[in-house]
C-alpha positions in Angstrom: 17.7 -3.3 10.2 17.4 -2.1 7.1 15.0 -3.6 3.8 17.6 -5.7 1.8 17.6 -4.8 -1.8 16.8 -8.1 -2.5 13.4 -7.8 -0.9 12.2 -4.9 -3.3 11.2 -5.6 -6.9 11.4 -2.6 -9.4 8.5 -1.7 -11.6 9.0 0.4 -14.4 5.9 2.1 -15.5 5.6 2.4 -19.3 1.6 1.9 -19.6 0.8 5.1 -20.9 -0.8 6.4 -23.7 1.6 8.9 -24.3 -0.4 11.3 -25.7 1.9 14.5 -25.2 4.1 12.8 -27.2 1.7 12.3 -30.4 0.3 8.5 -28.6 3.9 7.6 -29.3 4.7 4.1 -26.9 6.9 6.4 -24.9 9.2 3.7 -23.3 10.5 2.4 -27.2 11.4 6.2 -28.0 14.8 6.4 -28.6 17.0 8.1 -26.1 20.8 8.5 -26.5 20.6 5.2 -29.1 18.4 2.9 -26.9 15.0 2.9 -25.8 14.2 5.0 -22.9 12.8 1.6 -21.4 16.2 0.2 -21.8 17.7 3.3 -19.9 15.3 3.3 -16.9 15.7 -0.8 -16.7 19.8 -0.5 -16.5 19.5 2.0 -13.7 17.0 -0.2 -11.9 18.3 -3.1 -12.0 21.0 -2.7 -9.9 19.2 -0.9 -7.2 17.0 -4.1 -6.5 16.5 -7.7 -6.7 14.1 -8.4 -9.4 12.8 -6.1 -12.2 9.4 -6.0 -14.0 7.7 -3.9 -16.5 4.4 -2.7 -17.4 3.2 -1.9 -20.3 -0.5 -1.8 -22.4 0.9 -1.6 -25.8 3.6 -3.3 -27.7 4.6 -5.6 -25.2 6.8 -7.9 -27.6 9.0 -5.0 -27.8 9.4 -4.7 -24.6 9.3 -8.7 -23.8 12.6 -8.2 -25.6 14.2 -6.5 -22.5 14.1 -10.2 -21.0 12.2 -8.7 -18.2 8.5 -9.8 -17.0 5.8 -7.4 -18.8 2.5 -7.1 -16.9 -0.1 -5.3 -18.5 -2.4 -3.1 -16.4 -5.6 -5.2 -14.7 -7.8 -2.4 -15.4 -9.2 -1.4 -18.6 -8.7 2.5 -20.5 -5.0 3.5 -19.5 -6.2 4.4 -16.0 -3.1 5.7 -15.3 0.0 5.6 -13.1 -1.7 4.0 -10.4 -3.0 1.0 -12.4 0.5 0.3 -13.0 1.2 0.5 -9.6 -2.2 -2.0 -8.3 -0.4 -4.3 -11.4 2.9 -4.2 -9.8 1.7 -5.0 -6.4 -0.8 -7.7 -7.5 2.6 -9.2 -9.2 4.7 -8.5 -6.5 6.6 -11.5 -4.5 8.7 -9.2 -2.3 7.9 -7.0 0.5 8.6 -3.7 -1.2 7.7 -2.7 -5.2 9.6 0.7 -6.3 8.3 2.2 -9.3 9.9 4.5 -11.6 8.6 6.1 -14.6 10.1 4.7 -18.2 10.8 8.1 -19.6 12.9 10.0 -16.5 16.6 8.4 -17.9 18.7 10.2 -15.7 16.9 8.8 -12.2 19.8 8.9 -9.1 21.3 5.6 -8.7 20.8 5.8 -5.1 17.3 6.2 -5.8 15.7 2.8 -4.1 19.0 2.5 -1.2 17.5 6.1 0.0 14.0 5.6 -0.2 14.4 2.5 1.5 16.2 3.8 4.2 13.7 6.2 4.8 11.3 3.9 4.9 12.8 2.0 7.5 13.7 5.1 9.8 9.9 6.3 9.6 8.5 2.9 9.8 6.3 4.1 6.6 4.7 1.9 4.0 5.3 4.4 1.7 8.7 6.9 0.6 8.3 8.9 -2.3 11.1 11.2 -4.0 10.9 15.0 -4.3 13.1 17.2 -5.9 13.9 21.3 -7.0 11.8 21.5 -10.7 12.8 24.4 -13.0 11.2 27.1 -10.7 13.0 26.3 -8.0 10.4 25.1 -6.0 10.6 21.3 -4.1 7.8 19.2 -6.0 6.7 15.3 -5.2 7.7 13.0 -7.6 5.5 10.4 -6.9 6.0 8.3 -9.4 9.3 7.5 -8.2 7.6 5.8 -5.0 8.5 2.3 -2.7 5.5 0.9 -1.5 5.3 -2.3 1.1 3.3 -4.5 -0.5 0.7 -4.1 2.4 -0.7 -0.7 0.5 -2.2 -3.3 -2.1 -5.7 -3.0 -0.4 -6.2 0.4 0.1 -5.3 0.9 -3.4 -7.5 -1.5 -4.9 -10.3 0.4 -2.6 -9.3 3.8 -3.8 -9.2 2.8 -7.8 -12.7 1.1 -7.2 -13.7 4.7 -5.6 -13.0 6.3 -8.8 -9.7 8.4 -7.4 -6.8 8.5 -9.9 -4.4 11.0 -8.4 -1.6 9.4 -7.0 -1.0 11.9 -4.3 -4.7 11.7 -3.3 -3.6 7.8 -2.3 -0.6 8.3 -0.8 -2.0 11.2 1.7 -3.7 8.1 2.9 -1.0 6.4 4.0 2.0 6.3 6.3 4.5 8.1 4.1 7.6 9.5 4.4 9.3 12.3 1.8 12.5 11.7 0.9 14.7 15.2 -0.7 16.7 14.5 -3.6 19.2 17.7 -4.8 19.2 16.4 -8.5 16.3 18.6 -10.5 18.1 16.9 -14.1 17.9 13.7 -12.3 13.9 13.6 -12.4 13.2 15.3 -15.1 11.1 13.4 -17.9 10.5 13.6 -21.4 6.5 14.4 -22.0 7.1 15.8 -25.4 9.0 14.5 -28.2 11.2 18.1 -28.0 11.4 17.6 -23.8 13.4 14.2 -25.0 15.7 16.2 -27.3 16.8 18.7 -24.4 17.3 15.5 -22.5 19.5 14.0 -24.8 21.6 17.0 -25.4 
């Protein structure tokens, strides 16, 4: 059997600070004449049956996308994984998939594949990799489906002090799932990374 769209919710991280990017709210930065929020939340939305977003700054901006915004639960930008404990404290499905606000060009097969993976390994977790620049397969854990069951562990490992995602995940039951597309992942850090994305 496998996981019903409609049992995974979609989280699009966009807490950052965005410091590569001049502390710019990265997910309001405008990306082919829409906010790369906007982007990442048409892809999504599709792929699943309910979409939130979180988000530290701004947030009537991004209330705006008529999506519910959830703030991170812990304090100082603590990163990627605070979005993700927020998204899973918020979480009324089985599954949360996260994707990052400023990747645009994400597969749209993204959450079906993960999914299926998921199901086929029996993990809790499926995380995407794909060929960067150098030609070398990298995690992209970022773009990550988690059953809602990993909520403990991460609570545990944030309390610990750990902040690196793959730190976490080697923790749990998780599968890697090979994606082809290296323009399909790649994300805008810098304002000039955006531009070559656009064009």
């Amino acid at each position: 059997m496998t996981i019903d769209r409609h049992d995974i919710t979609g989280l699009i991280l966009a807490g950052g600070r965005g410091s590569r990017m001049g502390g710019v709210d990265k997910g309001l930065q405008n990306f082919q004449g829409a906010p790369l929020a906007l982007h990442a939340l048409m892809r999504l939305a599709p792929q699943v049956g309910a979409v939130m977003l979180n988000a530290n700054r701004n947030l009537s901006a991004y209330e705006a996308l008529e999506v519910p915004v959830v703030p991170d639960t812990t304090p100082d930008f603590a990163g990627p994984l605070a979005g993700m404990l927020t998204g899973l404290e918020n979480c009324e499905t089985s599954w949360l998939v996260t994707v990052p606000c400023d990747s645009p060009l994400f597969p749209l097969d993204l959450v079906q594949r993960l999914a299926q993976a998921a199901e086929q390994a029996g993990a809790e977790l499926a995380m995407a990799t794909a060929p960067e620049e150098d030609g070398q397969r990298r995690a992209q854990p970022v773009f990550c489906l988690m059953h809602i069951d990993c909520l403990d562990s991460l609570v545990t490992f944030l309390n610990g002090g750990g902040r690196k995602i793959d730190e976490w995940t080697a923790t749990r039951r998780t599968v890697m799932v090979d994606f082809d597309d290296a323009r399909a992942f790649r994300n805008a850090n810098t304002l000039e990374e955006l531009h070559r994305l656009s064009a």
